[in-house]
C-alpha positions as CSV (number, residue, x, y, z in Angstrom):
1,X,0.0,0.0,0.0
2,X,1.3,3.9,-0.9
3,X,-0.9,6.3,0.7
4,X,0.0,10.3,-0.2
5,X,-1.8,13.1,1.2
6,X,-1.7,16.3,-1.6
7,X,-3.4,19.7,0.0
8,X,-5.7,22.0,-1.6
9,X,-4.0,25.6,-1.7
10,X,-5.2,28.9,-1.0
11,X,-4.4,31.9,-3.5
12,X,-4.3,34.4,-1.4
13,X,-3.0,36.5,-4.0
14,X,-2.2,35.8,-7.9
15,X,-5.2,36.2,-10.1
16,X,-3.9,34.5,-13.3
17,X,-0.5,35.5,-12.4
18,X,1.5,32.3,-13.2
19,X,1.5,31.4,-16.2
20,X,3.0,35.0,-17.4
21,X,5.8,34.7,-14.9
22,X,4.1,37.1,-12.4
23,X,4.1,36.8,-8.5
24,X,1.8,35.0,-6.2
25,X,1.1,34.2,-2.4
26,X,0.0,31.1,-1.2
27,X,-0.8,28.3,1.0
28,X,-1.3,25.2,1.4
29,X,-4.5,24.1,3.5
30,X,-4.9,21.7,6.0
31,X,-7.2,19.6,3.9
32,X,-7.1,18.3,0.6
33,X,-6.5,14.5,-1.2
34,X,-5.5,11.2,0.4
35,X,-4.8,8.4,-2.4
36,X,-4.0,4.8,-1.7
37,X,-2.4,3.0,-4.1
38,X,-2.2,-0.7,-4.0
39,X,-1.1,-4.0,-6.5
40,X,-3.3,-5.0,-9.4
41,X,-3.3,-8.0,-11.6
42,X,-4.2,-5.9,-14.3
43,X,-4.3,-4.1,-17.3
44,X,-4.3,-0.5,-16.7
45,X,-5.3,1.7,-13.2
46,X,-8.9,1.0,-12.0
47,X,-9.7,3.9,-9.8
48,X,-12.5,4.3,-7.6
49,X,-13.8,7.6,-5.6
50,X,-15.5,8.5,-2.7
51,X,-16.0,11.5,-3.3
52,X,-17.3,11.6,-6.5
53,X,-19.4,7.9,-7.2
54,X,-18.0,5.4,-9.8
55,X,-15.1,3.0,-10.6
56,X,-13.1,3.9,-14.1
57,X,-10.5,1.9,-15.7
58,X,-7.8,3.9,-17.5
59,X,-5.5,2.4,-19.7
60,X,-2.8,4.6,-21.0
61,X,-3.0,6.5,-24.6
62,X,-6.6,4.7,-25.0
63,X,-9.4,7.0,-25.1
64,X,-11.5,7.4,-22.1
65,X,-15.7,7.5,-22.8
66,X,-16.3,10.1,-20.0
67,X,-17.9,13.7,-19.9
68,X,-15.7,16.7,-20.4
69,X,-14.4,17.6,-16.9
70,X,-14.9,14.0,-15.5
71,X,-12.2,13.0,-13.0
72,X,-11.0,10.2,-15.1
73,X,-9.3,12.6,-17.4
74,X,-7.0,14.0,-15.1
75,X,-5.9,10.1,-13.9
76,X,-5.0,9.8,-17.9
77,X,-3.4,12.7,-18.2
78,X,-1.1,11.3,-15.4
79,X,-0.7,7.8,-16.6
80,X,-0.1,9.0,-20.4
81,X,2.5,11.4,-19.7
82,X,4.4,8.8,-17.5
83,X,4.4,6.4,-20.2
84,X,5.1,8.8,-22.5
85,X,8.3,9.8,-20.2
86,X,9.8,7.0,-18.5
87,X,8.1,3.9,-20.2
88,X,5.8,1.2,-19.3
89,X,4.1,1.6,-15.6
90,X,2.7,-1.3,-13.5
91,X,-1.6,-1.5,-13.2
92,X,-2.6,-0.3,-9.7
93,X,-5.2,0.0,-7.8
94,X,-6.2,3.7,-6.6
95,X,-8.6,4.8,-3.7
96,X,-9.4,8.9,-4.1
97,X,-10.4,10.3,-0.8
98,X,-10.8,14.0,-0.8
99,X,-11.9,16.6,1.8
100,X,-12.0,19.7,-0.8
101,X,-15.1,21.4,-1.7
102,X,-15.0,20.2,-6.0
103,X,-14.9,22.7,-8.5
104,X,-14.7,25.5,-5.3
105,X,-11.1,27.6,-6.9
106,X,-9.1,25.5,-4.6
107,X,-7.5,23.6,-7.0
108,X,-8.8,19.8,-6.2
109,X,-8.2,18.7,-9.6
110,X,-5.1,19.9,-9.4
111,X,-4.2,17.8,-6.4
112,X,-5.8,14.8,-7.7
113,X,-3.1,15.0,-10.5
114,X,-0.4,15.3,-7.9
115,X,-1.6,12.8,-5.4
116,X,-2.2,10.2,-8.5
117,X,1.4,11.2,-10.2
118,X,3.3,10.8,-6.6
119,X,1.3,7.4,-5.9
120,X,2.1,6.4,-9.1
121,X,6.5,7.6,-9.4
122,X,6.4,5.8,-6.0
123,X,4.7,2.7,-7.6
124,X,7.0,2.0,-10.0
125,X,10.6,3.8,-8.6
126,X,10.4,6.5,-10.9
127,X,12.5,8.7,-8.8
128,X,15.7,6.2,-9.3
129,X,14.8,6.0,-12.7
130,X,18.0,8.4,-14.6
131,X,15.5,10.5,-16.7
132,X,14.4,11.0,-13.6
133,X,17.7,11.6,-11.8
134,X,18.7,14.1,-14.4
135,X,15.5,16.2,-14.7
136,X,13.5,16.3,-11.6
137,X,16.0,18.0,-8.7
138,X,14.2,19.4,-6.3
139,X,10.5,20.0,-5.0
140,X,10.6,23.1,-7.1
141,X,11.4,21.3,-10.6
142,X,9.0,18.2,-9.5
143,X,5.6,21.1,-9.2
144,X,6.8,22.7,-12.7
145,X,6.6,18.9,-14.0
146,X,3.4,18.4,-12.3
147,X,1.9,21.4,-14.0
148,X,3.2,20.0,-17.3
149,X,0.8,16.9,-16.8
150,X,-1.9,19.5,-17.0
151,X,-0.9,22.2,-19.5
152,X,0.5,19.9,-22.0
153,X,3.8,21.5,-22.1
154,X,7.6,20.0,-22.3
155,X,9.5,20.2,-18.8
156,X,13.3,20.6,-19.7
157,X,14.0,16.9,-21.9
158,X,10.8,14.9,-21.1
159,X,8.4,15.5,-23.5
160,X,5.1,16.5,-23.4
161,X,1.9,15.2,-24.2
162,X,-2.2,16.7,-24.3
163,X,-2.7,17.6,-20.8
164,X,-6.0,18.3,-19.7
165,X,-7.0,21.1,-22.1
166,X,-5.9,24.0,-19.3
167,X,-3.3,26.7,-20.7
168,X,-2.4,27.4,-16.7
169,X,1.1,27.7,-14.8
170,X,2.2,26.1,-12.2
171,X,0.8,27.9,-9.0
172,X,-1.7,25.4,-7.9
173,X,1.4,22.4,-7.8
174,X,4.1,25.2,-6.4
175,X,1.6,25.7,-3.2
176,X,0.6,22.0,-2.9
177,X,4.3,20.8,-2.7
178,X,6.6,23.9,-1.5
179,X,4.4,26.2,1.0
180,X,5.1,25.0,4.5
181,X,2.6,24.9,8.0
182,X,1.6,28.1,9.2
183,X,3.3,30.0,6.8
184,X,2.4,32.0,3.6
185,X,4.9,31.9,0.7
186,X,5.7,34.5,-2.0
187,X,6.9,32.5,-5.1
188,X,7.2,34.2,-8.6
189,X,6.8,31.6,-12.2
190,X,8.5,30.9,-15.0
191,X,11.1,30.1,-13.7
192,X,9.5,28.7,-9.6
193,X,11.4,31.0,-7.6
194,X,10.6,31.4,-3.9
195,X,10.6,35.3,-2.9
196,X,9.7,35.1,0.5
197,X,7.5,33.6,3.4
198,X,5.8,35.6,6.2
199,X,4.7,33.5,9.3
200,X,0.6,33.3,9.6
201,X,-0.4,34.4,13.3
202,X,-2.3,31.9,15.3
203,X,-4.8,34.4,16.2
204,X,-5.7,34.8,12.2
205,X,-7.5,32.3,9.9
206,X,-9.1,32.5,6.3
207,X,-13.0,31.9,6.3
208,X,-13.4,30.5,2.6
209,X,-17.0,31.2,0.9
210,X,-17.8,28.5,-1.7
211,X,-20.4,30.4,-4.0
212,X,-22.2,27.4,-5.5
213,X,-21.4,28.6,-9.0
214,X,-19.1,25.5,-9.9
215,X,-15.2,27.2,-11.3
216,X,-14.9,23.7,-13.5
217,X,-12.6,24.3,-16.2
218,X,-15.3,22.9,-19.0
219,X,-17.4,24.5,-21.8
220,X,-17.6,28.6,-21.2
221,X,-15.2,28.4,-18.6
222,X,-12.5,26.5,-19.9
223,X,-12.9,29.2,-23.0
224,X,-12.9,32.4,-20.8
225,X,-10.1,30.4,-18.1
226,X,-7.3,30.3,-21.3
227,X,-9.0,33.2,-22.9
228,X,-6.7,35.3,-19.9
229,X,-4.1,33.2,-20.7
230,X,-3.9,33.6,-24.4
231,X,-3.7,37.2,-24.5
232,X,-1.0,37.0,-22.2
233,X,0.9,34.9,-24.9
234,X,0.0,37.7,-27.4
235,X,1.2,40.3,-26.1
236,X,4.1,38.7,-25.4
237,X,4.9,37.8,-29.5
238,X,3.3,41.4,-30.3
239,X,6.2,42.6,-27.8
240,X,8.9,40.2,-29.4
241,X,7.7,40.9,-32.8
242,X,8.0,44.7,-32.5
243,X,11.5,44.4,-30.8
244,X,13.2,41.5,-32.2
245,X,13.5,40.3,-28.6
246,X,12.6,36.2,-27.8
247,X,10.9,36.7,-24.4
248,X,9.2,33.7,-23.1
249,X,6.3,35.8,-20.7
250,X,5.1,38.9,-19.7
251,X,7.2,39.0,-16.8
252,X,10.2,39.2,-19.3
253,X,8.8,41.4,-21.8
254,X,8.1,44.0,-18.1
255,X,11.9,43.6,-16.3
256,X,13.0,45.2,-20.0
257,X,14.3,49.0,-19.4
258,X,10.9,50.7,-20.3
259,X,9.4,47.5,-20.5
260,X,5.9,48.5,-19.1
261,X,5.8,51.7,-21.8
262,X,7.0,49.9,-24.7
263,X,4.0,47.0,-23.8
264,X,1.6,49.9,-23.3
265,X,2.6,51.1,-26.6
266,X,2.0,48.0,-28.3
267,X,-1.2,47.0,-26.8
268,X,-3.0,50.5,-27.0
269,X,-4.9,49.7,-30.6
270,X,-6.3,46.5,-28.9
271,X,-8.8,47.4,-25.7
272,X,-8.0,43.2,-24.6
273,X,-4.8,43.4,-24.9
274,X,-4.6,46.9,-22.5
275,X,-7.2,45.4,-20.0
276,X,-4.8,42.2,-20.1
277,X,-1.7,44.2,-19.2
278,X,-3.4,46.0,-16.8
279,X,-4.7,43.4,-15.3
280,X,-1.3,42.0,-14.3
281,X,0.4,44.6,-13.6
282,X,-2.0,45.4,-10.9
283,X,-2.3,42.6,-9.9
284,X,2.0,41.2,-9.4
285,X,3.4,44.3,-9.3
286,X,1.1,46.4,-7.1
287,X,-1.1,44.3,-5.3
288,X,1.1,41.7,-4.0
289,X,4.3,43.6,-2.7
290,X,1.6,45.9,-0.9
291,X,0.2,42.7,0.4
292,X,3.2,41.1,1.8
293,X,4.5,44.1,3.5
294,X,1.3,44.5,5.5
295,X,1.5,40.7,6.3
296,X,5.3,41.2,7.3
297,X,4.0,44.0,9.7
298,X,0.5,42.7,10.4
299,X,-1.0,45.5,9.4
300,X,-4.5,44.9,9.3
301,X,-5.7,48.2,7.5
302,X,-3.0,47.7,4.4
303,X,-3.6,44.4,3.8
304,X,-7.1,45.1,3.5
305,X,-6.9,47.4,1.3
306,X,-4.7,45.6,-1.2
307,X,-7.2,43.0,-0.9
308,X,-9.7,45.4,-2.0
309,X,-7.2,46.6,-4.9
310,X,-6.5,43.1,-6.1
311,X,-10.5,42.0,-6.1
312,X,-11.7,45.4,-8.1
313,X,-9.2,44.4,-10.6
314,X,-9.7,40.5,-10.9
315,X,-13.4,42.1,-11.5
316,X,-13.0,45.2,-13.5
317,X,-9.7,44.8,-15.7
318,X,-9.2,41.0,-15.6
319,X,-12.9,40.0,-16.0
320,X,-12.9,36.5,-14.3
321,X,-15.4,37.5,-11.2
322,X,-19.2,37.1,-11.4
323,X,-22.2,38.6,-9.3
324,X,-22.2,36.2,-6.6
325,X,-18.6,36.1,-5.9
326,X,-18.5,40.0,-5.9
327,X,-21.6,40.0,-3.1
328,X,-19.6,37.4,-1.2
329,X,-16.2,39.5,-1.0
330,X,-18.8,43.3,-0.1
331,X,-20.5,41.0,2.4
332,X,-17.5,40.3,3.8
333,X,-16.3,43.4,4.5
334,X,-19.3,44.7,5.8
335,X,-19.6,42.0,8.5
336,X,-16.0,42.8,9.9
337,X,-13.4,40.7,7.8
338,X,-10.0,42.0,7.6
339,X,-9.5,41.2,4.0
340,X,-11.3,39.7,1.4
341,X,-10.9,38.7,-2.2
342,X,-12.1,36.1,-5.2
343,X,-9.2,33.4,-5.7
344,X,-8.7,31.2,-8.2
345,X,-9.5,30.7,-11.7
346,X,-12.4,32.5,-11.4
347,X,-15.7,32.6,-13.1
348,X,-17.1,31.0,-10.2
349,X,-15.6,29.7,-7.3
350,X,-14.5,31.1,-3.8
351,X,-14.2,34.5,-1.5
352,X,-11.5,34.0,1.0
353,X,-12.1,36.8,4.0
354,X,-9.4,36.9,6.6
355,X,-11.1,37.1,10.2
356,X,-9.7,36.0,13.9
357,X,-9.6,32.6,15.1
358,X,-12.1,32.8,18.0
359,X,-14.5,34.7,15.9
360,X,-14.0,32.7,12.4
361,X,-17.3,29.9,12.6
362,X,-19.4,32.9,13.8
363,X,-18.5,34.6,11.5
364,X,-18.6,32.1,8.3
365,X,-22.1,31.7,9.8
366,X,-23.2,34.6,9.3
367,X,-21.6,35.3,6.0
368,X,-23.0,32.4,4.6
369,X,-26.2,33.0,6.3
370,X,-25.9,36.6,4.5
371,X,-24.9,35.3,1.1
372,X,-28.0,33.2,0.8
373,X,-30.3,35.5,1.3
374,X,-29.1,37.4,-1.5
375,X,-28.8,34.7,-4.1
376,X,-31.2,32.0,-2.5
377,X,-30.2,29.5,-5.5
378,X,-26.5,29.0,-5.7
379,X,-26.6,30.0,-1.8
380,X,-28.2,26.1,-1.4
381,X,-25.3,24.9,-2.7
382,X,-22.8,27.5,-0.9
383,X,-20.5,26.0,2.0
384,X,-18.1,27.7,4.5
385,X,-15.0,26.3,5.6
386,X,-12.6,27.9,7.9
387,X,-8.7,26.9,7.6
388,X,-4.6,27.8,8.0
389,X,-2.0,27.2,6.1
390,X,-0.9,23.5,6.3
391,X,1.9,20.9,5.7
392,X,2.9,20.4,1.7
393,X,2.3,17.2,0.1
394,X,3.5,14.1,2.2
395,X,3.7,10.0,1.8
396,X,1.5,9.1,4.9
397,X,2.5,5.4,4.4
């Protein structure tokens, strides 16, 4: 038996920040998935779930007859790109446990991939293996491969393969297998770099607001999710095209001398491709070195108002908020919290609002209590959980 335990994370700030080598803060949280992987005669990796109903058999590079957006596909994704990268992989038998709120911004498909991939190197000595050996260094280089499982893309000499259909970054995997207990972690993309950490106060814990409106990466979503991402990439070959340069983000294209003019410049015929700059800019250069000098002094009045900052602009320049999660982060604000702000991919999703320890269940109470009343039909679906930042991914047996 191989058990792993992969947390969700918490994006406390980084609106679509990742993938264009921007900055981010994050946590891990102190629940998330628990696989167990065991022997099986064979073919392929039967996987069951409890919490989502159903047993699937996945058998490497064979097509699966699932929904868009059905678990299943992200086990594939796994088990085709380590085929793909190392060979041949022994059947198993998986058991997917999870404590994350599905589809809620914190990343549980994201840790389903990771749980399943580290189950599965384990499995079959992958990490002795000298592809391995020569390409996977560190916990850093192993979260930038687990994000290529997803996106698709190539990390360093291993090849890559389809992915899952997301054109994200490598945020969700960074947090999951790098952030450390009590702790929240600066880390900037493209290349992983860790900037900072700022301990997280006992007395302080996040209250997150699931809205009811699903954030699944599937149909309109998925479209408007890599929408942000491909204008990032644009503006990135409009910069290189106009200045012979071969810059591989928008981070890049900005640590240029008059970077930020020259992309203003270039972007100013195309309203997207301004409201895409702006976005980011905001959002990794403003937003989040205001945000982790207030947590470095605990000032409560800053930090809230860079979560403010970071919200209005996820809403009103990046375009990846809706109604409900607006109501959730005003109502939030208005009952006493801190700080408050959409996370994730967006267009649906989760409110995190950062509140004392001893007041955080009253206080998710009524916030949730608060929420419903506005939008009485996703509010009968809406949760509250409250939680700190937790331990990174670990082998629990």
């Amino acid at each position: 038996m191989i058990r792993w335990f992969v947390p969700g994370r918490l994006e406390v700030f980084g609106k679509h920040t990742d993938y264009a080598g921007g900055r981010s803060i994050l946590a891990a949280v102190d629940r998330g998935v628990t696989i167990e992987l065991s022997d099986f005669d064979g073919p392929g990796i039967v996987a069951t779930s409890t919490a989502v109903s159903g047993e699937i058999t996945v058998l490497p590079h064979q097509d699966l007859d699932l929904p868009a957006g059905h678990w299943g596909h992200y086990i594939k994704a796994v088990a085709d790109r380590l085929v793909l990268n190392f060979g041949e992989i022994k059947p198993a038998r998986i058991a997917v446990d999870s404590t994350l709120p599905l589809a809620s911004g914190m990343s549980s498909s994201s840790a389903l991939v990771v749980a399943v991939a580290l189950a599965l190197i384990d499995h079959n000595g992958l990490r002795e293996d000298p592809r391995w050996l020569a390409t996977v260094l560190d916990d850093v280089d192993l979260a930038g491969y687990m994000a290529c499982f997803e996106n698709g893309m190539p990390f360093k000499e291993l090849a890559g393969f389809k992915g899952v259909g997301t054109f994200g970054g490598s945020e969700d995997h960074t947090a999951m297998l790098c952030c450390r207990e009590n702790q929240l972690s600066e880390f900037s993309f493209c290349p992983i770099v860790e900037r900072g950490a700022v301990d997280f106060p006992d007395e302080w814990s996040f209250v997150v607001a699931v809205s009811g409106v699903l954030a699944e990466k599937t149909g309109d979503a998925l479209e408007a999710y890599n929408d942000a991402s491909l204008l990032a990439r644009e503006l990135v070959e409009e910069w290189n095209s106009a200045t012979g340069r071969d810059d591989a983000v928008l981070a890049d294209a900005l640590a240029t001398e008059d970077g930020l003019e020259g992309m203003r410049a270039i972007a100013a015929s195309d309203p997207e491709l301004v409201a895409r700059l702006n976005a980011f800019v905001t959002e990794s250069e403003v937003a989040i070195p205001r945000a982790m000098e207030a947590f470095r002094t605990r000032d409560l009045k800053a930090l809230g108002d860079a979560a403010d900052l970071s919200h209005r602009n996820a809403d009103a320049t990046l375009g990846n908020q809706i109604a409900e999660t607006n109501a959730l982060q005003e109502l939030a604000r208005g009952l006493g919290a801190h700080a408050a702000a959409g996370f994730g991919a967006g267009f649906g999703g989760s409110v995190w609002a950062l509140i004392e320890t001893d007041k955080a269940e009253d206080f998710a109470a009524h916030w949730l209590a608060a929420y419903k009343a506005q939008f009485p039909e996703p509010g009968s679906r809406a949760t509250t959980l409250v939680t700190r930042p937790g331990p990174a991914a670990h082998r629990a047996l």
